[in-house]
Backbone as CSV, one residue per row, in Angstrom:
resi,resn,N_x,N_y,N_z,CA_x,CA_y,CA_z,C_x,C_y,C_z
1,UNK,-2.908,4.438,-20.629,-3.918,3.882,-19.720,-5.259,4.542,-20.018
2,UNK,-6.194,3.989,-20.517,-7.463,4.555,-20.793,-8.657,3.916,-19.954
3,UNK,-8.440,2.371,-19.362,-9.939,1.790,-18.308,-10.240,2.483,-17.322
4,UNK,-10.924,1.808,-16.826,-11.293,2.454,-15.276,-11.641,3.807,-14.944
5,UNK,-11.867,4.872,-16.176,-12.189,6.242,-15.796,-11.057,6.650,-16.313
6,UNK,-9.890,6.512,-16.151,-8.420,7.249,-16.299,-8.690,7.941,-17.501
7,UNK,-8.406,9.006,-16.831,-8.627,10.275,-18.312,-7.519,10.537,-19.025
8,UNK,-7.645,9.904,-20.458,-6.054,9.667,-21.571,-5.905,11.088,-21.810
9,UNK,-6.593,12.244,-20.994,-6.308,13.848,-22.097,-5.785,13.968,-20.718
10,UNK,-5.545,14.148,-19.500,-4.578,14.373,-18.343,-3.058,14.305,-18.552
11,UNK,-2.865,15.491,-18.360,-0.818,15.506,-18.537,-0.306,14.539,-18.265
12,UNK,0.841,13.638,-18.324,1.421,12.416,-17.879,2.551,13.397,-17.524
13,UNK,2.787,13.064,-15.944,3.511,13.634,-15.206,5.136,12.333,-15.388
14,UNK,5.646,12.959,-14.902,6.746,11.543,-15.025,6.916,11.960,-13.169
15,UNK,8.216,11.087,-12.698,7.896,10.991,-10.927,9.292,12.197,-10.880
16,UNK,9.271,13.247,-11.586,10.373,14.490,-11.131,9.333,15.813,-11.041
17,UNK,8.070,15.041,-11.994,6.961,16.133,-11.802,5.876,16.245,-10.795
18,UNK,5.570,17.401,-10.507,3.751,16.874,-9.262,2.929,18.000,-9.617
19,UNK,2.009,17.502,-9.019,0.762,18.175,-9.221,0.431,18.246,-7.742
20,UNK,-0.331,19.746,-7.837,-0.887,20.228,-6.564,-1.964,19.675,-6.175
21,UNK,-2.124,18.844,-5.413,-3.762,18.523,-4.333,-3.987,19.552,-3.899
22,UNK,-5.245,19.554,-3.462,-6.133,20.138,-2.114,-5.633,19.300,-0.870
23,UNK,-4.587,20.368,0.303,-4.434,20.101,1.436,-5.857,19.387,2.602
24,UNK,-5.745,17.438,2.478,-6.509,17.059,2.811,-7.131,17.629,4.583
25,UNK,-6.234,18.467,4.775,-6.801,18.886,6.621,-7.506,19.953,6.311
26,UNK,-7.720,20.574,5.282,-8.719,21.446,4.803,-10.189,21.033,4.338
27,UNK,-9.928,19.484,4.152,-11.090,19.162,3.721,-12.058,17.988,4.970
28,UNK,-12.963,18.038,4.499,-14.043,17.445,5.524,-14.519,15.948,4.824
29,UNK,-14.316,15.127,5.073,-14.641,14.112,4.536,-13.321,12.852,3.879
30,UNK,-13.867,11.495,3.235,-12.090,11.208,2.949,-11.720,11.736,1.530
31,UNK,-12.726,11.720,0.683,-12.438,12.002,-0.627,-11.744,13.747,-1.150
32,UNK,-10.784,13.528,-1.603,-9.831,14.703,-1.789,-10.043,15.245,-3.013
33,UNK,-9.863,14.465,-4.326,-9.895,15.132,-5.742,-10.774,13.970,-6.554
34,UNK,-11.139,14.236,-7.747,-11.597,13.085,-8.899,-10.996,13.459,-10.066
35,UNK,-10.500,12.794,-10.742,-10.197,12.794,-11.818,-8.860,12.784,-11.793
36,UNK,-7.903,12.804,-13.053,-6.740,12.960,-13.524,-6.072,11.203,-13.933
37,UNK,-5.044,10.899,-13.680,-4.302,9.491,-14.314,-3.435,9.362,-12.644
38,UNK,-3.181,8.472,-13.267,-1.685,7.576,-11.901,-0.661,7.465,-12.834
39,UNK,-0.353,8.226,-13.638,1.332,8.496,-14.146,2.370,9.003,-12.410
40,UNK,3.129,8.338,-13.037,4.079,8.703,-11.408,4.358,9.564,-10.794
41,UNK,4.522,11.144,-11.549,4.260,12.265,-10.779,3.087,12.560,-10.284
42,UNK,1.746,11.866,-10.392,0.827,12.278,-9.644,0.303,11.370,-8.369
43,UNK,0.703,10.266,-8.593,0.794,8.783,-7.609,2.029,9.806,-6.534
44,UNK,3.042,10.227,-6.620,4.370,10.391,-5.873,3.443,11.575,-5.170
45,UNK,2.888,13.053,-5.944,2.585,13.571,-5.138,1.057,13.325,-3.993
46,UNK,0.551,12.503,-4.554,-0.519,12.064,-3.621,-0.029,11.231,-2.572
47,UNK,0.901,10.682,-2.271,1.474,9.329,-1.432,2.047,10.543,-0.310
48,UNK,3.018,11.662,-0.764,3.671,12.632,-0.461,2.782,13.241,0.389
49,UNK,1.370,13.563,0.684,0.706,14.145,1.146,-0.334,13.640,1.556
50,UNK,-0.174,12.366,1.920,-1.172,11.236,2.287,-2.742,10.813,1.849
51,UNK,-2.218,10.786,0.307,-3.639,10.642,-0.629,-3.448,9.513,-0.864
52,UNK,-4.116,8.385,-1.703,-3.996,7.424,-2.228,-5.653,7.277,-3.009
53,UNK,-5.036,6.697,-4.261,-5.906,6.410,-5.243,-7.073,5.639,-4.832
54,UNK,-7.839,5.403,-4.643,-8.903,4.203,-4.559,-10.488,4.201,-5.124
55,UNK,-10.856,3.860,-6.011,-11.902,4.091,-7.114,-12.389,2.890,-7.374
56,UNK,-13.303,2.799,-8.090,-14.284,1.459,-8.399,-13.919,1.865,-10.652
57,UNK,-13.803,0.344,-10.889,-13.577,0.410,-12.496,-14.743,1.205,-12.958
58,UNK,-15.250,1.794,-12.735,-16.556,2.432,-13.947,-16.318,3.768,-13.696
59,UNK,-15.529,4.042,-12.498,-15.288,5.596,-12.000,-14.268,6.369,-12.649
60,UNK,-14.374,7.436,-12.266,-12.973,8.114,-12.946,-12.013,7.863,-11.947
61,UNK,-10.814,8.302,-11.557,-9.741,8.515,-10.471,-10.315,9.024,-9.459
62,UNK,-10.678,8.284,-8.370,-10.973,8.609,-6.539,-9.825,8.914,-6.048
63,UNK,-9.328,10.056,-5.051,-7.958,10.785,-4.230,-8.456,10.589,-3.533
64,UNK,-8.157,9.916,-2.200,-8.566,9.289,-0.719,-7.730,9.739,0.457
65,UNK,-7.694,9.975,1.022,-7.259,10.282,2.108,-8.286,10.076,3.711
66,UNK,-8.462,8.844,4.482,-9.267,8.343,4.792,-9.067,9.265,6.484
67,UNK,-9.922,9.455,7.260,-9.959,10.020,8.570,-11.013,8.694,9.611
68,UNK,-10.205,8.289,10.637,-9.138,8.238,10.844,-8.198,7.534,9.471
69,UNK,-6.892,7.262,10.400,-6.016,6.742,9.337,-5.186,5.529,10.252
70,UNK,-4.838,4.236,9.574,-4.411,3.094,10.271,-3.199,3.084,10.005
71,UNK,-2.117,3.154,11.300,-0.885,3.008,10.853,-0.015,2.355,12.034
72,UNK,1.043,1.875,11.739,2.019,0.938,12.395,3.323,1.393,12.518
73,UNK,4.097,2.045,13.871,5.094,2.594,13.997,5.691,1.192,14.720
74,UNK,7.476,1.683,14.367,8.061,0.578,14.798,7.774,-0.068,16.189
75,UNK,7.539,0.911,17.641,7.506,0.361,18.715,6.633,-0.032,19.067
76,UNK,5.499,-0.504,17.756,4.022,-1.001,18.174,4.216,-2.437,17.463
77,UNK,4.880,-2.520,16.985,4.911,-3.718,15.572,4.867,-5.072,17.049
78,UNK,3.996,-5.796,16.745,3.785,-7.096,17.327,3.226,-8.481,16.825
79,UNK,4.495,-9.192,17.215,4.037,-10.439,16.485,3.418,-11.504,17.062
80,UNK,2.570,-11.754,17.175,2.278,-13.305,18.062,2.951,-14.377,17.739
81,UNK,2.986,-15.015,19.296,3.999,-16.048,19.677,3.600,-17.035,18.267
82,UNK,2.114,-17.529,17.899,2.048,-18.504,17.090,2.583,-18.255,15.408
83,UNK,2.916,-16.442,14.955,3.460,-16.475,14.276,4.465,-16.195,14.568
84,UNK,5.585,-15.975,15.213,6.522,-16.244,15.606,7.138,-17.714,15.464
85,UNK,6.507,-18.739,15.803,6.587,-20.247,15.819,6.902,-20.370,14.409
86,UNK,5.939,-19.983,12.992,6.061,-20.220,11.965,7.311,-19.495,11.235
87,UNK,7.261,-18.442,11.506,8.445,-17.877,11.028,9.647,-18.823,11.330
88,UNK,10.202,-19.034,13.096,11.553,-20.050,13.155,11.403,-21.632,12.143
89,UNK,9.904,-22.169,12.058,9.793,-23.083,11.532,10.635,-23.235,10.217
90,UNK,9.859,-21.932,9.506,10.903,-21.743,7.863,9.937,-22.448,7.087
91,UNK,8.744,-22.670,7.647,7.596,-23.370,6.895,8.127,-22.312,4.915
92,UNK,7.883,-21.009,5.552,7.416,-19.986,4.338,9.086,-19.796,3.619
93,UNK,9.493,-19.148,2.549,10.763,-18.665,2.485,9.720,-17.329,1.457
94,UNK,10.504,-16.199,2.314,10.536,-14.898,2.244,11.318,-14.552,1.344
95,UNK,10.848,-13.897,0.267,11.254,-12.840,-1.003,10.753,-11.252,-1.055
96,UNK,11.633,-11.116,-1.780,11.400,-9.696,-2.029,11.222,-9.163,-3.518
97,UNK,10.357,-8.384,-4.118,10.923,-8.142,-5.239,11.131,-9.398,-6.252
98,UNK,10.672,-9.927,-5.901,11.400,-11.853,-7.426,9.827,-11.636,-8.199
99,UNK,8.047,-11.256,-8.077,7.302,-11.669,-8.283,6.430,-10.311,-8.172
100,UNK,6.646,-9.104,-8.628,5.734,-8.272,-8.237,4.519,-8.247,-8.747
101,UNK,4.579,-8.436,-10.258,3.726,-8.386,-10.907,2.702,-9.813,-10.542
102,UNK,2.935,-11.037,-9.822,2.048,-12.121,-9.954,1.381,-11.795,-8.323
103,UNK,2.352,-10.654,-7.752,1.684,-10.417,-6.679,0.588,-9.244,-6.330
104,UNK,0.350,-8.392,-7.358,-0.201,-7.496,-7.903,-1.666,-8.246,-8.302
105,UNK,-1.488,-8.849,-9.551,-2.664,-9.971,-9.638,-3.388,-10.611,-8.616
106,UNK,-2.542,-10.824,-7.783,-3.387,-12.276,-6.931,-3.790,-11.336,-5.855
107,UNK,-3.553,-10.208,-5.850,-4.375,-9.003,-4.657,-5.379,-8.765,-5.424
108,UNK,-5.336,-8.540,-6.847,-6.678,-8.101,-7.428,-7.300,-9.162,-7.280
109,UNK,-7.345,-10.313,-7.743,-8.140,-11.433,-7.680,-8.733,-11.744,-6.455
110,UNK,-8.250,-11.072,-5.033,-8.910,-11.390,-4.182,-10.396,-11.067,-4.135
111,UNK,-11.094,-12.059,-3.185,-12.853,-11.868,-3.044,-12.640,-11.095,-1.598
112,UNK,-13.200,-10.114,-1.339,-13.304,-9.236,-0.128,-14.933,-9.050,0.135
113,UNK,-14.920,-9.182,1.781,-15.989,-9.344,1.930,-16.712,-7.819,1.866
114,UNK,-17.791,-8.017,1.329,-18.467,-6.134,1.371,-18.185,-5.526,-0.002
115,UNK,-17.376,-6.155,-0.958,-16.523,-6.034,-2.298,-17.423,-6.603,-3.467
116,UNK,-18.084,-5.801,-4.541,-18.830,-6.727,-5.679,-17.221,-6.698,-6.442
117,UNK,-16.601,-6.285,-6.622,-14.953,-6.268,-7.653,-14.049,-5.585,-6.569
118,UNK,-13.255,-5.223,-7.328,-11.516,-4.776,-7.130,-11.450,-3.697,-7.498
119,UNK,-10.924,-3.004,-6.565,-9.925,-1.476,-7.118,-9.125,-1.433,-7.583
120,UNK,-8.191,-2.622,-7.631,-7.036,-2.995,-8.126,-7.186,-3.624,-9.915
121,UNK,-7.615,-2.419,-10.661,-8.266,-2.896,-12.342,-6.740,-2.541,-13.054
122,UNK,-6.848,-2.942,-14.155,-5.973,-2.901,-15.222,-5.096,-2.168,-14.861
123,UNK,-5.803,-0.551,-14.794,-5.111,0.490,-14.578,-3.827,0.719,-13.573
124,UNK,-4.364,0.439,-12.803,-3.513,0.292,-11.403,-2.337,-0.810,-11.444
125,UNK,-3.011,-2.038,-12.368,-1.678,-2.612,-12.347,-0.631,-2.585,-13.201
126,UNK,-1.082,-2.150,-14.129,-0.107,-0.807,-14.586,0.511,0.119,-14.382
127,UNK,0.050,0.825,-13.378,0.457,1.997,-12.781,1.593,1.516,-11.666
128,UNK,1.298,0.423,-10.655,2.259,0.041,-9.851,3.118,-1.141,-10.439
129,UNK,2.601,-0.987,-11.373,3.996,-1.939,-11.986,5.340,-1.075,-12.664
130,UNK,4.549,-0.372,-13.699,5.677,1.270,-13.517,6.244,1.777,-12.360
131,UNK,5.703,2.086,-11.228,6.565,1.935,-10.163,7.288,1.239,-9.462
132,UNK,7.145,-0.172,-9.659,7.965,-0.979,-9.396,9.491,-0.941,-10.309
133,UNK,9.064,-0.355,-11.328,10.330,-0.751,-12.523,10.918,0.878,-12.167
134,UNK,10.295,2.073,-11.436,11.145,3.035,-11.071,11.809,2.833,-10.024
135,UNK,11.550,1.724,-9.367,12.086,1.570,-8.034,11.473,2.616,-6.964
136,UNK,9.894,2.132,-6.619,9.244,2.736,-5.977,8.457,1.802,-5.130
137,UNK,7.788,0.804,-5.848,7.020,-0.385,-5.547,7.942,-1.445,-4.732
138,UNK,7.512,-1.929,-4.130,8.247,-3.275,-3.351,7.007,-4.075,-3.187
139,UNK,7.615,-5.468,-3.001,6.340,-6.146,-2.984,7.209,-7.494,-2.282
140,UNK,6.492,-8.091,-0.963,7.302,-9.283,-0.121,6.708,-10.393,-0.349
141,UNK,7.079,-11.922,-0.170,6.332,-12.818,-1.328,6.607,-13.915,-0.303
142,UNK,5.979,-14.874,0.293,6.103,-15.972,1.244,6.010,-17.374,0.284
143,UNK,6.836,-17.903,-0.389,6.834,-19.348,-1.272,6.676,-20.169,-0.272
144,UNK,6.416,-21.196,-0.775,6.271,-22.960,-0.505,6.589,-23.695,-1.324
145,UNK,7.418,-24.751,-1.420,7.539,-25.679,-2.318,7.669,-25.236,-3.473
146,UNK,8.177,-23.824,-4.155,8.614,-23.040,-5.025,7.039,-22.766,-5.526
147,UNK,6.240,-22.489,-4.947,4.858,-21.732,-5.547,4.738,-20.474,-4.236
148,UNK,3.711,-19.563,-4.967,3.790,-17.844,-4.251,2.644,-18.670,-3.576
149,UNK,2.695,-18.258,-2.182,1.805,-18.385,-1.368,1.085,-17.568,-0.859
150,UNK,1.498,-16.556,-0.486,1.009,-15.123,-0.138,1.490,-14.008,-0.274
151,UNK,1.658,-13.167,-0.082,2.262,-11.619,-0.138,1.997,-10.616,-0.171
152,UNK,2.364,-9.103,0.205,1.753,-8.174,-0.036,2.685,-7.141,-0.951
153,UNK,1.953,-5.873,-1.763,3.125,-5.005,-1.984,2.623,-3.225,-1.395
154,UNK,3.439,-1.857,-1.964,3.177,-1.222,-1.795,3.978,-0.057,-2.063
155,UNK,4.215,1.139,-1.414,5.368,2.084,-1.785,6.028,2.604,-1.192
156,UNK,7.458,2.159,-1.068,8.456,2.574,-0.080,8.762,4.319,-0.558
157,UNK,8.492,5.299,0.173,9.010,6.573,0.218,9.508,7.239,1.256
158,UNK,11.165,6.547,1.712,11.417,6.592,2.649,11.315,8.066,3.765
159,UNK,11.111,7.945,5.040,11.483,6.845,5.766,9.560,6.441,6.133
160,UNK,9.020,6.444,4.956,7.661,6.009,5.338,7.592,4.836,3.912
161,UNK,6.695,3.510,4.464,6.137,2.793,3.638,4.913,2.830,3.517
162,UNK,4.014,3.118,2.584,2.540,3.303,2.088,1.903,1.468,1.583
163,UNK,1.318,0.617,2.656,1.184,-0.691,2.207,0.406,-0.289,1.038
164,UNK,-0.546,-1.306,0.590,-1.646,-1.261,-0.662,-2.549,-2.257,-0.385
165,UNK,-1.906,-3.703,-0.472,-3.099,-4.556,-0.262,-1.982,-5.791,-0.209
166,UNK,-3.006,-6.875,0.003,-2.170,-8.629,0.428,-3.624,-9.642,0.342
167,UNK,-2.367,-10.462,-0.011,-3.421,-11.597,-0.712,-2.670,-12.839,0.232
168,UNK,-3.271,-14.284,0.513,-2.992,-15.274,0.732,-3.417,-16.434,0.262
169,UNK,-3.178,-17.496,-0.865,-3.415,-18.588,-0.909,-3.135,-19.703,0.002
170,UNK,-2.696,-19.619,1.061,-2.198,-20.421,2.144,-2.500,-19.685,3.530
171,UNK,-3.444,-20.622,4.488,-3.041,-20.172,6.160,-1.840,-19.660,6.573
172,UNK,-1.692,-18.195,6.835,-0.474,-17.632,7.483,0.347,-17.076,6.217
173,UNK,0.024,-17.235,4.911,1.325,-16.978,4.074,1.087,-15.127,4.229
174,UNK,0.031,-14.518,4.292,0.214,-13.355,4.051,0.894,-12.546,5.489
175,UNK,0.526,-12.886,6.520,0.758,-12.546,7.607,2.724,-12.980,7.826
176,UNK,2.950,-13.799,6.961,4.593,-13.917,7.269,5.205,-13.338,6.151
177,UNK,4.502,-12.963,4.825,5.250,-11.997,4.232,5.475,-10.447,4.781
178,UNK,4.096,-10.280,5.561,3.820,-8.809,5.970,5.115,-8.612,7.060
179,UNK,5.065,-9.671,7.997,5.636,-9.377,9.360,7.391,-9.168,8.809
180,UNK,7.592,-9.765,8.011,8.757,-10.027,7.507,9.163,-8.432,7.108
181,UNK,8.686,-7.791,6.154,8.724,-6.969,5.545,8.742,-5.850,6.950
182,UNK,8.071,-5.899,7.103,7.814,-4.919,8.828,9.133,-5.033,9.469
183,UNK,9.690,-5.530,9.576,10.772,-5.991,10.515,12.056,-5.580,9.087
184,UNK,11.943,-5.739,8.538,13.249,-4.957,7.821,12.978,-3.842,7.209
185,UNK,11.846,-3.782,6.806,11.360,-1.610,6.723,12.159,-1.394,8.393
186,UNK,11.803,-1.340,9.345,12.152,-1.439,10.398,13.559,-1.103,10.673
187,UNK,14.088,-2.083,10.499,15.438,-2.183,10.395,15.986,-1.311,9.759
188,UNK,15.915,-1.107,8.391,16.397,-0.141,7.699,16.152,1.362,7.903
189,UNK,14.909,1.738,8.954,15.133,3.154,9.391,14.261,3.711,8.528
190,UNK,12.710,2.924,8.392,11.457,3.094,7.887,10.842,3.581,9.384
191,UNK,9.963,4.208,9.805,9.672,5.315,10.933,8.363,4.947,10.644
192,UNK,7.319,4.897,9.890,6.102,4.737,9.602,5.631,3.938,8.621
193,UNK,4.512,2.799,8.732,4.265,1.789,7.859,2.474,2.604,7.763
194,UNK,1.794,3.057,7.093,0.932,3.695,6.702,0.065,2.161,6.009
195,UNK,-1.026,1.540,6.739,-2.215,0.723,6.337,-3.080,1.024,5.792
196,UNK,-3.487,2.368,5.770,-4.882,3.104,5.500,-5.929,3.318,6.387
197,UNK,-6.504,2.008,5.942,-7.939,1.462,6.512,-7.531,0.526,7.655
198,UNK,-8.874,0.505,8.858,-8.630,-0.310,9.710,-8.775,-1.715,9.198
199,UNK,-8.016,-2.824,9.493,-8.235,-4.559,9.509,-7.945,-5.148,10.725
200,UNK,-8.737,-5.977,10.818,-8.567,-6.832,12.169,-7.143,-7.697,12.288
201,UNK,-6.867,-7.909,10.674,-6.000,-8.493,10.430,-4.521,-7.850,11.278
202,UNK,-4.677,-6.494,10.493,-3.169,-5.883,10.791,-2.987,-5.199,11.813
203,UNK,-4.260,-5.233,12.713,-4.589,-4.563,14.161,-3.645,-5.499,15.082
204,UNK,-3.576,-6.896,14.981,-2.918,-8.089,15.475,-1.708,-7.808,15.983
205,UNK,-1.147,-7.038,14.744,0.138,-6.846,14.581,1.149,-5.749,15.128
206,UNK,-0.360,-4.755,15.709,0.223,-3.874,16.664,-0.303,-2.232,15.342
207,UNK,-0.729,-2.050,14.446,-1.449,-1.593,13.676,-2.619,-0.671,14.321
208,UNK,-2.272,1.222,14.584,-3.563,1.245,15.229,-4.065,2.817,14.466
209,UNK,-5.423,2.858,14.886,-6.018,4.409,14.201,-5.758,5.322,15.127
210,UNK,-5.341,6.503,14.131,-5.364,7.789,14.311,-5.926,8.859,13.659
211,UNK,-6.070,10.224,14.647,-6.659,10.996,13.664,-5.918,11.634,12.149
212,UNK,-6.902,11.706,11.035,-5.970,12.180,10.094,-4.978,13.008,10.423
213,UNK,-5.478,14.257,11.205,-4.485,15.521,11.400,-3.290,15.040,11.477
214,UNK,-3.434,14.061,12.562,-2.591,13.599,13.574,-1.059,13.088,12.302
215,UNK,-1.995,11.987,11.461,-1.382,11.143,10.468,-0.415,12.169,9.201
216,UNK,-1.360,13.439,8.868,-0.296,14.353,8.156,0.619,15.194,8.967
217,UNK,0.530,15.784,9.854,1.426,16.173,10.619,2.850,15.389,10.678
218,UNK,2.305,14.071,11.288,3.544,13.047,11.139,4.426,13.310,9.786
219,UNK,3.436,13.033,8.689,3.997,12.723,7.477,4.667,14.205,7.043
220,UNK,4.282,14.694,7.361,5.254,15.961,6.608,6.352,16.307,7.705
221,UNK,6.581,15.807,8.867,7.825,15.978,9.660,8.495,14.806,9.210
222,UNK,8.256,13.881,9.066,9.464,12.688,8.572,9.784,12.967,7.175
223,UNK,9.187,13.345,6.604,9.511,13.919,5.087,10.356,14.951,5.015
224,UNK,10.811,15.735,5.871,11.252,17.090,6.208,12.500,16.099,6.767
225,UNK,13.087,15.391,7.352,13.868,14.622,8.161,15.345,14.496,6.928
């Protein structure tokens, strides 16, 4: 991986290796480190300690760790009645895993408002596509008429899921892949769905801010679990 800044002379960690951050409650601001690659031991230990990559293509590697922090525990998760309606409809059929990589794309390709490009460059989809093939990445996919309609992906490290981003070519397709996915992280004895950033979108859904402290504290007691 050489675009986007990614520095090709940085160790390539594999995901049995990590690298030490700067403990983000020590620091003042969201930005944590610059530089290094997203080989999987350094993606695992940043996720591990509630960093996440987020950089602009001309930059080197941005370590983020945002204050507050947006997140969705199971007894908040809420669906509205009108998506509720769509879901029994069966308008969408829900996948998992069949499309990661076209769902990877069609998040980068999104136009965001406040956005001249994507964070989501070459690099990255590379990087979470390697994690997908370690079995790290998951990604939920809402079809129609056998075309991807919406979906989102991200990184299951149980019993916490780290979203990333979601795209929709269709009214409602992203919002019934998400809810879907929510509800069987859920199920399966996922404890924390980690958003990042605030959206109005995923606020809907029962999605709310907290203080960072608040957000690593959590994360290193369920990790300890």
């Amino acid at each position: 991986m050489t675009r986007g800044g990614v520095d090709p002379d940085f160790p390539y960690l594999s995901e049995f290796e990590r690298f030490r951050f700067p403990d983000p409650a020590r620091i003042k601001g969201d930005i944590i480190a610059v530089g290094g690659n997203l080989s999987p031991g350094m993606l695992l230990s940043a996720y591990e300690n509630g960093i996440f990559p987020w950089f602009n293509d001309d930059e080197p590697v941005v370590w983020q760790s945002p204050d507050p922090r947006f997140v969705l525990r199971p007894h908040n998760l809420h669906i509205p009645k009108s998506t509720e309606k769509i879901l029994r409809r069966g308008i969408f059929n829900v996948r998992y895993n069949t499309a990661f990589e076209e769902v990877i794309q069609a998040c980068a390709a999104v136009k965001r408002e406040g956005q001249d490009g994507t964070w989501i460059n070459p690099d990255m989809i590379a990087a979470y596509t390697d994690m997908r093939k370690l079995g790290y990445a998951y990604s939920a996919e809402a079809w129609r008429e056998g075309k991807l309609a919406g979906g989102c992906y991200g990184l299951l490290l149980p019993p916490v899921f780290f979203g990333e981003s979601m795209f929709t070519r269709e009214d409602n397709a992203s919002k019934i892949a998400f809810v879907s996915l929510a509800r069987i992280l859920f199920e399966r004895g996922v404890r924390l769905i980690d958003c990042q950033v605030y959206t109005e979108h995923l606020a809907r859904f029962g999605a709310v801010e907290i203080p960072r402290s608040e957000f690593l504290s959590e994360l290193r007691m369920l990790f300890l679990r």
